[in-house]
C-alpha atoms as a printed R data frame, in Angstrom:
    type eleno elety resid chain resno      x        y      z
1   ATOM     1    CA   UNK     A     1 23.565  -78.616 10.680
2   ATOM     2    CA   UNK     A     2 27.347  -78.671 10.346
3   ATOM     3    CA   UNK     A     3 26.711  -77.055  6.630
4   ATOM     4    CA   UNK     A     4 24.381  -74.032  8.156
5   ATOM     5    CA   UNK     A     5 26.802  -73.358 11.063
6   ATOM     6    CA   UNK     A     6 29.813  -72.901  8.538
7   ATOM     7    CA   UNK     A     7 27.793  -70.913  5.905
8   ATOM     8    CA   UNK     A     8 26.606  -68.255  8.903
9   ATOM     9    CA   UNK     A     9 30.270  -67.893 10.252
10  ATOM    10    CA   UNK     A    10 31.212  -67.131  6.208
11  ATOM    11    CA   UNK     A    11 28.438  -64.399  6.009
12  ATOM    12    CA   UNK     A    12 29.472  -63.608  9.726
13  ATOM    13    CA   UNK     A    13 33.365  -62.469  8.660
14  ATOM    14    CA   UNK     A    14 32.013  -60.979  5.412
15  ATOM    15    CA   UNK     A    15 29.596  -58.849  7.336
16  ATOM    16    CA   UNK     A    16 31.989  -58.321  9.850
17  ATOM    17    CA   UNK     A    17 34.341  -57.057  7.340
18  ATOM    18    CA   UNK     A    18 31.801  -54.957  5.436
19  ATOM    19    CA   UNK     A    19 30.607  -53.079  8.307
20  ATOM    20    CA   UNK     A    20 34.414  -52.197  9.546
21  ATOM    21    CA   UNK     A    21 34.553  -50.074  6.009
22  ATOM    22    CA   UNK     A    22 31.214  -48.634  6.718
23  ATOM    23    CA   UNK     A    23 32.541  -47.601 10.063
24  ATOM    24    CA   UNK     A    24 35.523  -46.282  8.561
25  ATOM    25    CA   UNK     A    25 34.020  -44.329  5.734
26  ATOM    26    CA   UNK     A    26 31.598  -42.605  7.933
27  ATOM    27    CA   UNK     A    27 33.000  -39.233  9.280
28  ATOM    28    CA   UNK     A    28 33.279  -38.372 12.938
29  ATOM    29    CA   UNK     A    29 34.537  -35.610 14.573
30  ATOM    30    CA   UNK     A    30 37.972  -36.073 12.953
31  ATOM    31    CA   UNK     A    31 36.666  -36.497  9.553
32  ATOM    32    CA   UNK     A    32 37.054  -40.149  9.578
33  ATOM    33    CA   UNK     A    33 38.668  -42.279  6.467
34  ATOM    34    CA   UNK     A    34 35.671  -40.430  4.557
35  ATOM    35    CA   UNK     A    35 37.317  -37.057  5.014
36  ATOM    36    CA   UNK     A    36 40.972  -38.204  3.918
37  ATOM    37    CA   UNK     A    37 39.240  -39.101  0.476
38  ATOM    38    CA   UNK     A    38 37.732  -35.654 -0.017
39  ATOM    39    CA   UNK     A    39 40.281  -33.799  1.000
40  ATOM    40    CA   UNK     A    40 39.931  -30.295  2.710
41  ATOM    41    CA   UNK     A    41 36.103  -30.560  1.613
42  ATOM    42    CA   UNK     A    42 35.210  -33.426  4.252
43  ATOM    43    CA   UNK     A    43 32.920  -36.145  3.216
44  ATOM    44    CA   UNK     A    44 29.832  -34.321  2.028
45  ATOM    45    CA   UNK     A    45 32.250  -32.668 -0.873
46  ATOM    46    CA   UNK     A    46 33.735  -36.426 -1.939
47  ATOM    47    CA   UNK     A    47 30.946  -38.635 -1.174
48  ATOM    48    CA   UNK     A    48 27.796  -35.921 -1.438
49  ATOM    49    CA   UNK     A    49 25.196  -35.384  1.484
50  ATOM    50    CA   UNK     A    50 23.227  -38.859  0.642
51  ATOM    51    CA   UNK     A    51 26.355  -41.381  0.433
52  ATOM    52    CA   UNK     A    52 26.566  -40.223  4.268
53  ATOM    53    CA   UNK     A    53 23.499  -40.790  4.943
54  ATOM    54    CA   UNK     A    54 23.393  -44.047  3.070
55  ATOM    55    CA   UNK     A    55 26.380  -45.576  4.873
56  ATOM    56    CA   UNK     A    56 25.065  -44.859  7.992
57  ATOM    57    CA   UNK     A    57 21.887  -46.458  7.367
58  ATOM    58    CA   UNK     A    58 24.003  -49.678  5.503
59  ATOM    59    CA   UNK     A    59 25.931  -49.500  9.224
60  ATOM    60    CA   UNK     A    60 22.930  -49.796 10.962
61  ATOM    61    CA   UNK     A    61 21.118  -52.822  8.768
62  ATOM    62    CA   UNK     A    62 24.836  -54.544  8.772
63  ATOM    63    CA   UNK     A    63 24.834  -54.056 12.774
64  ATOM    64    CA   UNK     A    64 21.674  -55.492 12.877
65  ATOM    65    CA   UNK     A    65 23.004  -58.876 10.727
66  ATOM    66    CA   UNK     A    66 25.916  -58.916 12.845
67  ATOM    67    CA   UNK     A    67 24.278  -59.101 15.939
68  ATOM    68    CA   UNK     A    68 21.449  -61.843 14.350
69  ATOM    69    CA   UNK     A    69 24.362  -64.277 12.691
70  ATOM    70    CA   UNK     A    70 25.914  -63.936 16.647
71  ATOM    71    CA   UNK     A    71 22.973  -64.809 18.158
72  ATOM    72    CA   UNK     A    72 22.308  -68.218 16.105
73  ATOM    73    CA   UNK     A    73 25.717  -69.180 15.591
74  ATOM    74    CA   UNK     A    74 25.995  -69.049 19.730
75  ATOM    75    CA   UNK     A    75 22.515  -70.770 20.488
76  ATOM    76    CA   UNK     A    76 23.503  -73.504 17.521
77  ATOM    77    CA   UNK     A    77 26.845  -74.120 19.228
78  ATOM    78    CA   UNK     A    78 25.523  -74.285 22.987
79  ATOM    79    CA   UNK     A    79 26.372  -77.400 24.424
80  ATOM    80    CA   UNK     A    80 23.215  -80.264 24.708
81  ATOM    81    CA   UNK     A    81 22.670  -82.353 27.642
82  ATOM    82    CA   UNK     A    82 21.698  -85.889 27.391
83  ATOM    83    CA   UNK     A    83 18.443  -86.579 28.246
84  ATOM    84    CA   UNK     A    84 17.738  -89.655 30.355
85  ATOM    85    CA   UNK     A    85 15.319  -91.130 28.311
86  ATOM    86    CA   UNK     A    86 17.423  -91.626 25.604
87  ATOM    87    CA   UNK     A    87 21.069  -92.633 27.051
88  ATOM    88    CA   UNK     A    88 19.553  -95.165 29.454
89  ATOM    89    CA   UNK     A    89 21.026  -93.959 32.687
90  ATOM    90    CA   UNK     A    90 20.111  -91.299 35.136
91  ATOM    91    CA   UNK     A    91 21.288  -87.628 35.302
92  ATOM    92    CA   UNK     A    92 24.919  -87.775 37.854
93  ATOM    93    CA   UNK     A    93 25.006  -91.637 37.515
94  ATOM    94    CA   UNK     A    94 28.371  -93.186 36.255
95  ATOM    95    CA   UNK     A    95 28.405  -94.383 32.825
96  ATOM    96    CA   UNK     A    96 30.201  -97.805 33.846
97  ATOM    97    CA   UNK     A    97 30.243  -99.908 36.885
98  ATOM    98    CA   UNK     A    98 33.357  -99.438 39.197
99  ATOM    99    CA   UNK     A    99 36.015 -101.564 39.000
100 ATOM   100    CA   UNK     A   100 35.824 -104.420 41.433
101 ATOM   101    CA   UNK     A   101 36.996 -104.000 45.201
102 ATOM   102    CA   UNK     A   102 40.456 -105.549 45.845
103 ATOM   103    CA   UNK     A   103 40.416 -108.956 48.102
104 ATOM   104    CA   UNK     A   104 40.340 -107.619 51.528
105 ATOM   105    CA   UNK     A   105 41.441 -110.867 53.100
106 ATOM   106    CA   UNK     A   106 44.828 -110.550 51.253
107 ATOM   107    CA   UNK     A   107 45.046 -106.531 52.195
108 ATOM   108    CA   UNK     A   108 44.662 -107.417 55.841
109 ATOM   109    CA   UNK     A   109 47.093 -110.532 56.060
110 ATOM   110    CA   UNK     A   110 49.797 -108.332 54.886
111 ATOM   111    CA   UNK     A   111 48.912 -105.347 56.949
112 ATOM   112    CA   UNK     A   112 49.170 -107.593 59.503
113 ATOM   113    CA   UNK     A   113 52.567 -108.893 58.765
114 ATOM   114    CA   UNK     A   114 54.150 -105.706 58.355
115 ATOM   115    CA   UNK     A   115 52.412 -104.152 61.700
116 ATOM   116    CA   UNK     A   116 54.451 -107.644 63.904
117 ATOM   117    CA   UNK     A   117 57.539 -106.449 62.018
């Protein structure tokens, strides 16, 4: 399980990673990273009408994996409560017995010594 988790959270930072250049290549109102490559032209000039298109659709599916590799690596890593059946002892109940009460006879004879004092 240990194996899967760390494989998902490697493909989780590449995706990650991926999709920030996807994100940056795509051009907004500013012209985005996208229109710093192509100059004065914008991105349809250096990247041509489809490659816009195509990144935003590669955006989308790497959204998509983002937000599915999230979802498993957080219900794989959700804490599990022992069931009773299994451990032996009931739900709230100590693990251990408490420690034995102290000798009250010896608690009261000096209680009683220092209260004559």
């Amino acid at each position: 399980m240990e194996t899967l988790r760390t494989v998902l959270f490697v493909l989780f930072v590449i995706d990650a990673f991926l999709m920030v250049i996807a994100i940056l290549l795509q051009s907004g109102r500013g012209g985005g990273l996208a229109g710093a490559l192509g100059g004065i032209g914008g991105a349809d000039s250096a990247l041509g009408v489809r490659a816009a298109s195509q990144i935003e659709k590669a955006t989308a599916v790497m959204a998509a994996i983002f937000l599915s590799i999230a979802l498993i690596l957080a219900f794989t890593a959700a804490p599990t409560v022992p069931e009773p059946e299994k451990t032996g002892t009931r739900m709230g109940a100590p693990a251990t017995s408490p420690p034995p009460a102290a000798d009250t006879e010896e608690a009261d004879g000096e209680e009683g010594e220092e209260a004559e004092d």
